[in-house]
Residue, then its C-alpha position, 0 to 999 in steps of 0.5 A: x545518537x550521532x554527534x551533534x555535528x554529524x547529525x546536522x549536517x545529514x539532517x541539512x542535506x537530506x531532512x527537508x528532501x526525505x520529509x517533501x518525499x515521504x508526505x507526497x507518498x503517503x498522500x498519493x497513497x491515500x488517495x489512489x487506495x481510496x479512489x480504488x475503494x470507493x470505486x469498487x464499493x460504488x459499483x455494487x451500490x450501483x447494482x443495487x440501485x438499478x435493481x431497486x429502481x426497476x422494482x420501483x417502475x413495476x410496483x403495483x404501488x405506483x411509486x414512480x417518484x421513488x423509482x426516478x430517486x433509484x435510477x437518478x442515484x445510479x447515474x451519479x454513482x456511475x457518473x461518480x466513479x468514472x470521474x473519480x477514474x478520469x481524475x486519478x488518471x490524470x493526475x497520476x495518483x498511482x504513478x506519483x504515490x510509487x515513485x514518490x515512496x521510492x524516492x523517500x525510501x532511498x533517503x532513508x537509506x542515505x542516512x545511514x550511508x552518509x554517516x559512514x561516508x556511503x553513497x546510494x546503493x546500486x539499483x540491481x539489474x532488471x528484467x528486460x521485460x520491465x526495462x522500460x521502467x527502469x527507475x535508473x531512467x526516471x525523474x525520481x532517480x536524477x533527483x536523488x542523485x542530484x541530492x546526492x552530489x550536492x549533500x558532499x561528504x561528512x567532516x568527522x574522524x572515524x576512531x572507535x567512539x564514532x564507529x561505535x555510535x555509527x554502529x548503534x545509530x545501524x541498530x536502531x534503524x534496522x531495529x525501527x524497520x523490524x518494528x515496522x515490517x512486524x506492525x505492517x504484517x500484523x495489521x495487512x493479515x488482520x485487515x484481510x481476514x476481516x474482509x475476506x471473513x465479511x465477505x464469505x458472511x455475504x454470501x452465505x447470506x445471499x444463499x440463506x436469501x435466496x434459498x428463503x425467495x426458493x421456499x416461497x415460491x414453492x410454499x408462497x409463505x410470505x404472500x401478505x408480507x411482500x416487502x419481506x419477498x423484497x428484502x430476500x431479493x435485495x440481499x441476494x443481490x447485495x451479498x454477491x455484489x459487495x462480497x466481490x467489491x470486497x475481494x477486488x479490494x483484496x485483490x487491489x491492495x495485494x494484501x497476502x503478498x505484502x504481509x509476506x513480504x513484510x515478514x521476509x523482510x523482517x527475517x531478513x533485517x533480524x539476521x542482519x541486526x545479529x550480525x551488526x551486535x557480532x561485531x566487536x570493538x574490543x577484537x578489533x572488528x569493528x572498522x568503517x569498512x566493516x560498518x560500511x559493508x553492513x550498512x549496504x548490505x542493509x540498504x540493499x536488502x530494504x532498497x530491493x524490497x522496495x522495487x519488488x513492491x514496486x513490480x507488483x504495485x505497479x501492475x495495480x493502476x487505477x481503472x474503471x471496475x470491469 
């Protein structure tokens, strides 16, 4: 831990604007991935309904009153999805939920750089395809500057003592980010076997059903069982639609690349965190300079995979299925 001073004052300067940052991100984050989720899953629903309700107009039953409950839940669901759309849109869940994150990771980086005596790291060079939204060019970035310029600089001495609490303060960090990205990869690669696994079972499913709908057309094996003829045909249509809900999710959340990108991160943050515990006092090694280079290095490493993540997230906005 950080002497108490030290500690105060980085948690005066950076406390409340990191925990304002990292609660927005997390909430736009929640809401645009259940936005995107719910739109996809309400699109298949939709295919279900509208055939349902056809079905209902052409029963021999004459079951109209169940048709028009079929028809009605499909105009709400699409109804349902373009507002949903319309009001993601506007308030910008997607655009707020990365600069948001940006901003919170950048804190985080600041504290370990602020204890040294650091700024912010530089925001490495762009593409000049992505020059326009250059996040040097943002709101997100002149606030952080802002904070910035008015945290100041710490009251300390950097003897030996203070650079060796500083040096575990480093480790602990990137310890936590290491846990982190590992925990990360872990449960992204789970969540997406499990869909991609339910999703190859609907439309297995879907094949089983139809070939069954195949056999009694030509053997008419379910002639007094019509509602048995119904279901086949239902889940036919459910196993294609929601298999592809699925995959469009899958695809939304860049589930394989996140879980590489965390992985990366994690090797990466590894080697920094040996060559962190290399550093020794006792062969005098151990200075602000080299603590400093380190804790850059570190906040370079994380601050970049942070605007990678952004490229690719930011390719991802919220739309109308299609």
């Amino acid at each position: 831990m950080l002497p108490q001073m030290v500690a105060k004052q980085i948690e005066r300067a950076l406390g409340n604007h990191y925990s304002w940052a990292d609660r927005l991100a997390d909430y736009y984050a929640n809401v645009y991935r259940s936005a995107f989720i719910f739109n996809y899953l309400m699109s298949a629903c939709a295919v279900l309904f509208a055939f349902l309700g056809h079905w209902s107009g052409l029963s021999a039953h004459g079951a109209h009153a169940l048709g028009l409950i079929f028809i009605l839940a499909e105009v709400i669901t699409l109804l349902a999805i373009i507002l949903v759309t319309f009001f993601g849109i506007r308030r910008q869940w997607h655009e707020r939920w990365i600069d948001y994150r940006l901003l919170a990771e950048h804190l985080r980086q600041m504290q370990f750089l602020m204890a040294l005596g650091r700024a912010t790291v530089s925001v490495p060079r762009f593409p000049l395809s992505t020059t326009e939204d250059d996040p040097r060019n943002s709101w997100m970035y002149w606030h952080l500057q802002a904070i910035v310029r008015h945290s100041g600089m710490i009251r300390v001495k950097f003897d030996g003592g203070y650079l060796e609490t500083v040096r575990n303060f480093l480790h602990e960090g990137i310890r936590g980010q290491i846990n982190y990205h590992e925990r990360n990869a872990k449960v992204i690669d789970s969540l997406n076997h499990r869909l991609r696994d339910l999703g190859i079972g609907l439309f297995f499913l879907a094949f089983a059903s139809a070939l069954l709908h195949l056999l009694d057309h030509q053997l008419h094996l379910f002639m007094h069982q019509p509602n048995l003829g119904l279901a086949l045909t239902v889940l036919t249509i459910v196993g294609p639609s929601f298999g592809a809900a699925l995959a469009a999710i899958r695809g939304q959340g860049e589930f394989e690349r996140l879980v590489k990108g965390s992985r990366a991160m994690s090797s990466q943050l590894e080697a920094l965190s040996k060559n962190l515990t290399a550093i020794s006092l006792g062969d005098n090694d151990l200075s602000s300079t080299s603590l400093g280079e380190l804790a850059v290095e570190g906040a370079q490493v994380m601050v970049k995979d942070v605007l990678n993540w952004r490229l690719v997230v930011e390719e991802k906005p919220l739309d109308l299925p299609s």
